[in-house]
TORKOLMAR-595501 format. One line per field, with one value per residue: x, y, z of N, C-alpha, C, O, CB in turn; residue number from 1; residue in three letters. Coordinates in steps of 0.2 Angstrom, whole numbers. Glycine has a CB too. Example, Ala and Ser with C-alpha at 12.3 -4.5 7.8 and 13.67 -1.06 7.14 Angstrom:
2
nX: 66;64
nY: -28;-11
nZ: 39;35
caX: 62;68
caY: -22;-5
caZ: 39;36
cX: 66;64
cY: -16;0
cZ: 39;39
oX: 71;67
oY: -17;6
oZ: 42;40
cbX: 57;70
cbY: -22;-3
cbZ: 45;29
pos: 1;2
code: ALA;SER
This chain:
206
nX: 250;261;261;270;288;291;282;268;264;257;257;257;253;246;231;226;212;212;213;221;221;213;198;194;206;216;225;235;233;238;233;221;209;214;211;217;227;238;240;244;260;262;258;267;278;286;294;301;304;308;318;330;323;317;325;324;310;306;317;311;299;305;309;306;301;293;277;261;249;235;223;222;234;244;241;226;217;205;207;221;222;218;228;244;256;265;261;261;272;283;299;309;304;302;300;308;307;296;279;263;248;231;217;206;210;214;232;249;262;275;290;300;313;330;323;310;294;279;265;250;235;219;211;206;212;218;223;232;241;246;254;262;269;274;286;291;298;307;306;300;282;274;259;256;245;233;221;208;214;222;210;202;212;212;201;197;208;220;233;247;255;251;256;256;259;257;250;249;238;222;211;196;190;187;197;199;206;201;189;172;179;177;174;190;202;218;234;246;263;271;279;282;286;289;293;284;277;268;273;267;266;254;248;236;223;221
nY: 251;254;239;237;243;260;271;280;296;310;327;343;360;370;382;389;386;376;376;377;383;398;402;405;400;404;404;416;417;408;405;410;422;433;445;455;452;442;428;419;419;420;407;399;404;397;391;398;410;407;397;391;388;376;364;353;347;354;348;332;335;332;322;310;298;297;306;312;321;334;343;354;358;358;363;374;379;379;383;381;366;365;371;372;370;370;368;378;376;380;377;371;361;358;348;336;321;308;312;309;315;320;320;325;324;317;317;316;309;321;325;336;350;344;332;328;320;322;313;310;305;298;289;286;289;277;270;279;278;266;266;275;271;260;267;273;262;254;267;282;287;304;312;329;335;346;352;344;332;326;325;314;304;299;297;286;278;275;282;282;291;310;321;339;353;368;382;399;408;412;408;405;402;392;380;366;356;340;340;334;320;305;302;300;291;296;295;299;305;312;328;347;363;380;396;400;390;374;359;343;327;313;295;286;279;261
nZ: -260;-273;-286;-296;-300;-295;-285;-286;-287;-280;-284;-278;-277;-265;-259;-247;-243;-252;-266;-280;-296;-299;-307;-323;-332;-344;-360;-357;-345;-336;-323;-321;-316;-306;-298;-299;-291;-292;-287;-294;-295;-283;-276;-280;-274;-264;-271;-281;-277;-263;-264;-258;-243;-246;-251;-252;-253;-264;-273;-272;-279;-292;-294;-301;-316;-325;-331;-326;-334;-336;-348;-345;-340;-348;-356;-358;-367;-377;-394;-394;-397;-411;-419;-423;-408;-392;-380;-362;-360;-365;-376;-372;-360;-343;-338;-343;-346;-352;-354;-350;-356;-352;-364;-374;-387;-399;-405;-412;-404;-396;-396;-386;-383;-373;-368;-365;-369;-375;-372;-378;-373;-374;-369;-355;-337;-334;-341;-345;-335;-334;-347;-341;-331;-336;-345;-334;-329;-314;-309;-302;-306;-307;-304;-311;-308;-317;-301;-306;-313;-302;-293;-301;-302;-287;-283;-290;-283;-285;-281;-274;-264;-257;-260;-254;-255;-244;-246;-238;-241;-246;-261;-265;-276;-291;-296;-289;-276;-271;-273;-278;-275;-266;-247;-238;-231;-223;-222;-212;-214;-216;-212;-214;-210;-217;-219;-229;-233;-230;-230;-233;-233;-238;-236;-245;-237;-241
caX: 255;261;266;274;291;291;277;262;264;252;261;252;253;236;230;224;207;212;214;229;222;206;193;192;210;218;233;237;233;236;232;215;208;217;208;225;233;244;242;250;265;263;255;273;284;289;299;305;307;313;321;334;320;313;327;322;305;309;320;306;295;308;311;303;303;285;272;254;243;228;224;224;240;246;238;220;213;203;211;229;223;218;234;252;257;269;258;263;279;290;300;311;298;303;299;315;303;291;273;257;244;225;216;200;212;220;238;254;267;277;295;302;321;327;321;305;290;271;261;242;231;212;206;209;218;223;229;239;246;251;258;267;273;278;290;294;303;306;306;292;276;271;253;257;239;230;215;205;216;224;205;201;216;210;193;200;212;226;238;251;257;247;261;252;261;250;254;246;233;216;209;191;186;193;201;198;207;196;183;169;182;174;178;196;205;223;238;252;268;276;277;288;284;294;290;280;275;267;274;262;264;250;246;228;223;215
caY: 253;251;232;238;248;263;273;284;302;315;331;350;366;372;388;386;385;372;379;376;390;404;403;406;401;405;404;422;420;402;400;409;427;435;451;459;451;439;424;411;419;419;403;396;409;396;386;400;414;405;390;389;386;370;362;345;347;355;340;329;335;331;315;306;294;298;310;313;329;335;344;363;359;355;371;374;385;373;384;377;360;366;376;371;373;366;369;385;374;382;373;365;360;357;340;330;314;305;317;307;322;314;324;320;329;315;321;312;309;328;326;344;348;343;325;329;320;323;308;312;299;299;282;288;287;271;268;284;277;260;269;280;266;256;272;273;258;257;274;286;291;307;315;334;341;351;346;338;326;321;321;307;297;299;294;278;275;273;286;280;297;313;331;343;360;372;391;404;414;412;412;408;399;391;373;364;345;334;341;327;314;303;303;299;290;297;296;309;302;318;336;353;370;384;404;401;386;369;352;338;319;309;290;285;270;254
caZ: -264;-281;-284;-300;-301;-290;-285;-289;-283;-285;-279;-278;-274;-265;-256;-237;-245;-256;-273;-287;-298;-300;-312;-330;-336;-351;-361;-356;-339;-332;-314;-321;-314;-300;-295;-299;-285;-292;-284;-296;-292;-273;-274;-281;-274;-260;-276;-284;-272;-258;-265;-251;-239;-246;-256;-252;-256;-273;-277;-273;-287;-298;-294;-305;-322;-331;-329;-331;-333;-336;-354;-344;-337;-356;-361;-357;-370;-385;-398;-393;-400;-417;-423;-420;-401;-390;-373;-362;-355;-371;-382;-367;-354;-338;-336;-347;-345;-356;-349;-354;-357;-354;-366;-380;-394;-403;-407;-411;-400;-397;-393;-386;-382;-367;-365;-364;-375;-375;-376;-379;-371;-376;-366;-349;-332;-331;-348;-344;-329;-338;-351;-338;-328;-343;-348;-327;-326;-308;-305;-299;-308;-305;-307;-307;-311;-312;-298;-307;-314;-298;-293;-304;-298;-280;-284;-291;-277;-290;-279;-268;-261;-260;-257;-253;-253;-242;-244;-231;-243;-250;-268;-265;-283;-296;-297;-279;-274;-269;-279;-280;-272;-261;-243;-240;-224;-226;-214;-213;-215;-216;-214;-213;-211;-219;-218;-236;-235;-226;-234;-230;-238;-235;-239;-243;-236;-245
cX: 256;263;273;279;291;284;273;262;261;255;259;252;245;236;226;216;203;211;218;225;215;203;198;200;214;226;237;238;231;235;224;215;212;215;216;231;239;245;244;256;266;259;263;280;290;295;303;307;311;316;325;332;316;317;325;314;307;313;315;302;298;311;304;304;297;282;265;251;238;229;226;230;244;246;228;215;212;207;217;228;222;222;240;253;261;266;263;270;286;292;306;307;303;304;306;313;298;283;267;251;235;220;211;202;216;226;244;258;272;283;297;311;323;326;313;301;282;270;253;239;225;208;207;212;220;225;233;243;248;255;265;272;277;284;293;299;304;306;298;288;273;266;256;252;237;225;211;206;219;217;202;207;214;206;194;205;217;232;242;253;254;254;258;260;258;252;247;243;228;213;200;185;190;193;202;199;202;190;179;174;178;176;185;200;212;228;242;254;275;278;283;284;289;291;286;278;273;268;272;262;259;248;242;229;217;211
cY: 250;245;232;243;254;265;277;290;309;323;337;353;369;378;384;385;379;372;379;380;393;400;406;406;400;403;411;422;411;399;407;416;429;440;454;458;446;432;417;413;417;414;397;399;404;391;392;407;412;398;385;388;379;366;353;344;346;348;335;330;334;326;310;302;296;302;313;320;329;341;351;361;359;362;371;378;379;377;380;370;362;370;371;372;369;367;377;381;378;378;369;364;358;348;333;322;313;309;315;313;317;322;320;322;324;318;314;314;318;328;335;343;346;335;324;327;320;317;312;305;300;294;283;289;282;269;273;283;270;261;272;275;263;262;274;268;257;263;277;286;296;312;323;340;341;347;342;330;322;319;315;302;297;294;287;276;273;279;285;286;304;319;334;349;365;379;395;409;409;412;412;404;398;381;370;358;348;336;337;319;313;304;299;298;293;298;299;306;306;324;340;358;375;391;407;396;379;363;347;332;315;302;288;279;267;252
cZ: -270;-282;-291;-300;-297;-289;-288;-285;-285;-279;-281;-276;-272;-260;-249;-240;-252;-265;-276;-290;-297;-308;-318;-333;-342;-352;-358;-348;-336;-326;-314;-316;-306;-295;-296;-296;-288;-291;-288;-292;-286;-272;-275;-279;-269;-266;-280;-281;-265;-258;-257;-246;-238;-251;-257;-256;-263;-276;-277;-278;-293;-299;-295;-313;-328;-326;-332;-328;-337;-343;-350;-341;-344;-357;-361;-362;-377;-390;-399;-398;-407;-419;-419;-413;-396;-384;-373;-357;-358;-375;-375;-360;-348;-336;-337;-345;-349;-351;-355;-352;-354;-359;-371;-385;-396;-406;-407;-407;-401;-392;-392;-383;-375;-363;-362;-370;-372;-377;-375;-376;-372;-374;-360;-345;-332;-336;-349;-340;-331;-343;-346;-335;-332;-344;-341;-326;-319;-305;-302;-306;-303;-308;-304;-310;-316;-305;-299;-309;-308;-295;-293;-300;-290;-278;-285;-289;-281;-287;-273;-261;-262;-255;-259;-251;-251;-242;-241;-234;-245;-258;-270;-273;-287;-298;-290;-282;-270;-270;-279;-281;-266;-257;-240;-235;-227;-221;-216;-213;-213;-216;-212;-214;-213;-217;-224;-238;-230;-230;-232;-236;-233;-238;-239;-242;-240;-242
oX: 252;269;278;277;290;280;274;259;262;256;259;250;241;241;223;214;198;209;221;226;211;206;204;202;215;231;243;242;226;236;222;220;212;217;219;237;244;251;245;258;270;257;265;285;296;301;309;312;316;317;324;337;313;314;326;314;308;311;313;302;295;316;300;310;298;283;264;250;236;234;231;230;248;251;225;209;216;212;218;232;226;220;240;248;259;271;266;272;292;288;305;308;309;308;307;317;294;283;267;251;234;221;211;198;222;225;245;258;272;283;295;315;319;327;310;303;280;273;252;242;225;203;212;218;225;230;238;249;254;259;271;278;284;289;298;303;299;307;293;291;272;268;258;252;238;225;209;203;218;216;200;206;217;206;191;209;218;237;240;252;255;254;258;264;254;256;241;242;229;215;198;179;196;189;205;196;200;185;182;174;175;181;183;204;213;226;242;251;280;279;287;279;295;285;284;276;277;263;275;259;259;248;240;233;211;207
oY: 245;244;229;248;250;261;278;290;312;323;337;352;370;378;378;381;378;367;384;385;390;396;408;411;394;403;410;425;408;393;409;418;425;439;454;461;447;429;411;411;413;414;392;397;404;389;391;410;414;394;381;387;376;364;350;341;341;344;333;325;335;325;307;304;296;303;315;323;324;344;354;365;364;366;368;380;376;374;377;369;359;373;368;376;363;367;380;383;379;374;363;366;356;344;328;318;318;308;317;315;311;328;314;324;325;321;309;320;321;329;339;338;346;333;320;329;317;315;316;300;306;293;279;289;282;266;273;286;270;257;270;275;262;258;278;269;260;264;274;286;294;316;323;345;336;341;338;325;316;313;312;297;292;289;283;272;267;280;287;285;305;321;335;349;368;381;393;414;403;417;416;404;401;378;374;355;352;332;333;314;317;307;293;302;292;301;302;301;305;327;338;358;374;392;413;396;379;361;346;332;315;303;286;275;268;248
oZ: -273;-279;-291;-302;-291;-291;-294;-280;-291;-273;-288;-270;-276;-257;-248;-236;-254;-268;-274;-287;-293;-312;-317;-335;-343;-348;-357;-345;-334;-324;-309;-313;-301;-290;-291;-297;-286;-293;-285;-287;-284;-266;-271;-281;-269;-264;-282;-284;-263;-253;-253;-242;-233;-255;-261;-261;-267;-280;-282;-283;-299;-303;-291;-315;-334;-320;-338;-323;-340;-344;-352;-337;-343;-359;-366;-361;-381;-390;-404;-402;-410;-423;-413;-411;-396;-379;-377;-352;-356;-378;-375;-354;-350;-333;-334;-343;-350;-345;-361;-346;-355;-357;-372;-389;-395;-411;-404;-405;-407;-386;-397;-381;-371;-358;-358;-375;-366;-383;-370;-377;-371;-377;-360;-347;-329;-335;-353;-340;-329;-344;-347;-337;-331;-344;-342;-321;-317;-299;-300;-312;-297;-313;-298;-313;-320;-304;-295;-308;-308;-293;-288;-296;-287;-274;-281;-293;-280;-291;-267;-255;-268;-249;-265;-246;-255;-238;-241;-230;-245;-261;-274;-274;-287;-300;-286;-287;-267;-268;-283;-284;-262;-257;-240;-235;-233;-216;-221;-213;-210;-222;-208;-218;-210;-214;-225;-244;-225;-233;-226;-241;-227;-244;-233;-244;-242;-244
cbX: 262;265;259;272;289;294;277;256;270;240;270;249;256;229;226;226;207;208;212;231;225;210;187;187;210;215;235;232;225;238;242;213;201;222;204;224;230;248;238;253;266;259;248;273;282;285;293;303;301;310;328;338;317;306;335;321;302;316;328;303;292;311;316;298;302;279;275;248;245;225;217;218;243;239;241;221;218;195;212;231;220;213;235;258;251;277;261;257;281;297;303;318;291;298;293;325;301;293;275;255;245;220;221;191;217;219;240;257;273;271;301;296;327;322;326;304;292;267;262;239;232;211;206;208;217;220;225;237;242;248;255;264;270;273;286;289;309;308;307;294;270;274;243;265;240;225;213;202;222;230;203;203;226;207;189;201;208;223;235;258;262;239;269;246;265;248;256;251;235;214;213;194;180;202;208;189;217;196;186;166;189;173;174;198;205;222;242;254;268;280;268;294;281;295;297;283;278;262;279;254;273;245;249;222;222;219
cbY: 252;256;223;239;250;268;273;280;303;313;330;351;370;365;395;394;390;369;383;367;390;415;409;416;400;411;403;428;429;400;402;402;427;437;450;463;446;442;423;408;425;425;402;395;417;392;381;400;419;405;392;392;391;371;365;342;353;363;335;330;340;336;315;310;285;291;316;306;337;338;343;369;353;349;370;377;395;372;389;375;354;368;387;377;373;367;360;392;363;382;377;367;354;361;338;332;313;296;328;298;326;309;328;321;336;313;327;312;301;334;321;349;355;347;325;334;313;329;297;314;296;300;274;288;288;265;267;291;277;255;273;285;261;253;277;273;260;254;281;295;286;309;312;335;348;358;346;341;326;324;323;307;299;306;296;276;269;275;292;276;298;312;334;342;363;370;397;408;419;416;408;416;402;395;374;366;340;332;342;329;316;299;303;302;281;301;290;316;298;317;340;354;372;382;409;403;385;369;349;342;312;312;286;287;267;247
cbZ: -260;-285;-286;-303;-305;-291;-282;-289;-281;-286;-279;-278;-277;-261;-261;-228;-245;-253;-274;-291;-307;-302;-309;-332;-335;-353;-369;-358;-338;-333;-305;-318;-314;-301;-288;-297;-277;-289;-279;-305;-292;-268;-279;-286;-269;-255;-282;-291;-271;-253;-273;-249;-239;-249;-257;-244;-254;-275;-272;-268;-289;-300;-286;-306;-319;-333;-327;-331;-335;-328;-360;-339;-330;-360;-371;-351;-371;-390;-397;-384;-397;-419;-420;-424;-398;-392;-366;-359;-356;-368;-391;-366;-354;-335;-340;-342;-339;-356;-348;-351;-368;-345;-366;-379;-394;-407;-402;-416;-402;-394;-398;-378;-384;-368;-357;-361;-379;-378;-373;-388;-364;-382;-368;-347;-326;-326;-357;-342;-321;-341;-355;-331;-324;-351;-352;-323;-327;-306;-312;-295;-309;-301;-304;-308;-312;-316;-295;-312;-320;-292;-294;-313;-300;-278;-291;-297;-271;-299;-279;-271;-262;-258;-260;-247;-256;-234;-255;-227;-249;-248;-275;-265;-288;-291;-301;-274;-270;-262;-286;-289;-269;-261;-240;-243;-219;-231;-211;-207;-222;-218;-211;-219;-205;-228;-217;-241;-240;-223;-236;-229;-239;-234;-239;-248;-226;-247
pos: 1;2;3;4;5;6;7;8;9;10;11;12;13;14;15;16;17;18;19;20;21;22;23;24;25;26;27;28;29;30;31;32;33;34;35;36;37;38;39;40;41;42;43;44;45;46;47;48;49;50;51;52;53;54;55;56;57;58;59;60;61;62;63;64;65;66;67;68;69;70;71;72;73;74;75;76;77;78;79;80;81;82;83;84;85;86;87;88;89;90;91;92;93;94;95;96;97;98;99;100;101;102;103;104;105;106;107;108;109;110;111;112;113;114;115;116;117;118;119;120;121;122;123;124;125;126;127;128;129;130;131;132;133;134;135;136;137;138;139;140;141;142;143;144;145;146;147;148;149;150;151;152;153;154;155;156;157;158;159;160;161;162;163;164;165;166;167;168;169;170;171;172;173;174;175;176;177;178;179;180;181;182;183;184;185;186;187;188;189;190;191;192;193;194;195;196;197;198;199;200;201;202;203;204;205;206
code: UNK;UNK;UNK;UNK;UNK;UNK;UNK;UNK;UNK;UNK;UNK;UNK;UNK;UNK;UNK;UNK;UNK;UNK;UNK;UNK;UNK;UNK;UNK;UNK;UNK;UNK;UNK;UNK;UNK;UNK;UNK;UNK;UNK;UNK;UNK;UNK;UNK;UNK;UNK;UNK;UNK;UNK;UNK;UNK;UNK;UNK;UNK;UNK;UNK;UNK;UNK;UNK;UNK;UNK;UNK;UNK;UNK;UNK;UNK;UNK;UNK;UNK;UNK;UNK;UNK;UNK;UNK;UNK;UNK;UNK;UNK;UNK;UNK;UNK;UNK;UNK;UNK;UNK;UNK;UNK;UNK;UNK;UNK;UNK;UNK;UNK;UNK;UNK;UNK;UNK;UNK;UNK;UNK;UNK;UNK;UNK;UNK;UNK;UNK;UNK;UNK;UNK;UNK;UNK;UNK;UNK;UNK;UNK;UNK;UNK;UNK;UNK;UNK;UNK;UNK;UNK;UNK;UNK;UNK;UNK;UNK;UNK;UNK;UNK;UNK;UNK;UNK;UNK;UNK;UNK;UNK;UNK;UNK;UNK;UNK;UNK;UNK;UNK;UNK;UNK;UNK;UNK;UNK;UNK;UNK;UNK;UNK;UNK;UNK;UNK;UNK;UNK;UNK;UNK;UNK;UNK;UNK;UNK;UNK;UNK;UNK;UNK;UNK;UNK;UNK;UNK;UNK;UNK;UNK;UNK;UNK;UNK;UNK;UNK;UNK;UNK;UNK;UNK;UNK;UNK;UNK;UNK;UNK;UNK;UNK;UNK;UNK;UNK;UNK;UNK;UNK;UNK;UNK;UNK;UNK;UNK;UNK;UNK;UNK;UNK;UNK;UNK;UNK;UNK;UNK;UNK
């Protein structure tokens, strides 16, 4: 566990085949090819179609102090970084917390309304996760993606808590946790099942 401040939580939505989004994605299309089906939607519906079935959950991901992502969770498309762009969060993101980005685009700090600021980081995960913590206080740190970034943090056993939200379809390619993670003892701690979803916390061991 973390010896600093709260903890380290990397929390994710994945398809029963282990996938957070499809192939080839863009700013148009950010959870990446679909075949027409749809499935970001229905990858997230348990949060926004059936809220009242998971409201604990949902509060969980939003109980946090800092947060770090990954450039395509940011906004994935290189263009974005050469022009003006505030990512595809909007102009009030979601987040209303300090959101250390990791990314090789030097940029200045990007306050948005809301409470929310972009830091950029360009020397990796773990000067993203000292920054984070430092701006966490004792609160949480939470990695929220995409999988490659919580990948990295896996790899380098830098993740106290792993929330898996499991939804009941397929996608087949794309963006796959544990992706080139080594192999990974991990203990259940705590799970739910809903009619749209399976919530699973797991704590890797040292």
């Amino acid at each position: 566990m973390s010896t600093q401040g709260g903890i380290v939580v990397a929390n994710i939505t994945v398809s029963a085949d282990g996938y957070v989004a499809g192939p080839n994605q863009t700013e148009q299309r950010p959870f990446g090819d679909d075949g027409g089906d749809g499935f970001g939607d229905r990858l997230h519906a348990w949060m926004f179609d059936q809220p009242e079935e998971n409201p604990d959950e949902i509060a969980e991901i939003g109980a946090y102090k800092a947060v770090i992502m990954g450039r395509n969770m940011y906004g994935p498309v290189r263009g974005a970084w050469d022009r003006p762009w505030n990512g595809w969060w909007g102009d009030n993101p979601v987040f209303h917390a300090p959101v250390f980005v990791l990314t090789h685009h030097a940029r200045e700090p990007q306050p948005m309304a809301g409470g929310t600021t972009y830091h950029f980081v360009t020397d990796g995960i773990e000067t993203a996760l000292t920054q984070a913590r430092a701006a966490a206080g004792d609160g949480d740190v939470s990695i929220l993606g995409g999988a490659a970034t919580i990948n990295q943090y896996l790899a380098a056993g830098l993740v106290d808590e792993l929330r898996l939200h499991i939804v009941p379809l397929t996608i087949g390619g794309g963006a796959r946790l544990f992706e080139g993670v080594p192999p990974l003892q991990l203990r259940q701690v705590k799970s739910r099942a809903t009619s749209s979803v399976t919530h699973v916390t797991y704590r890797p061991a040292r």
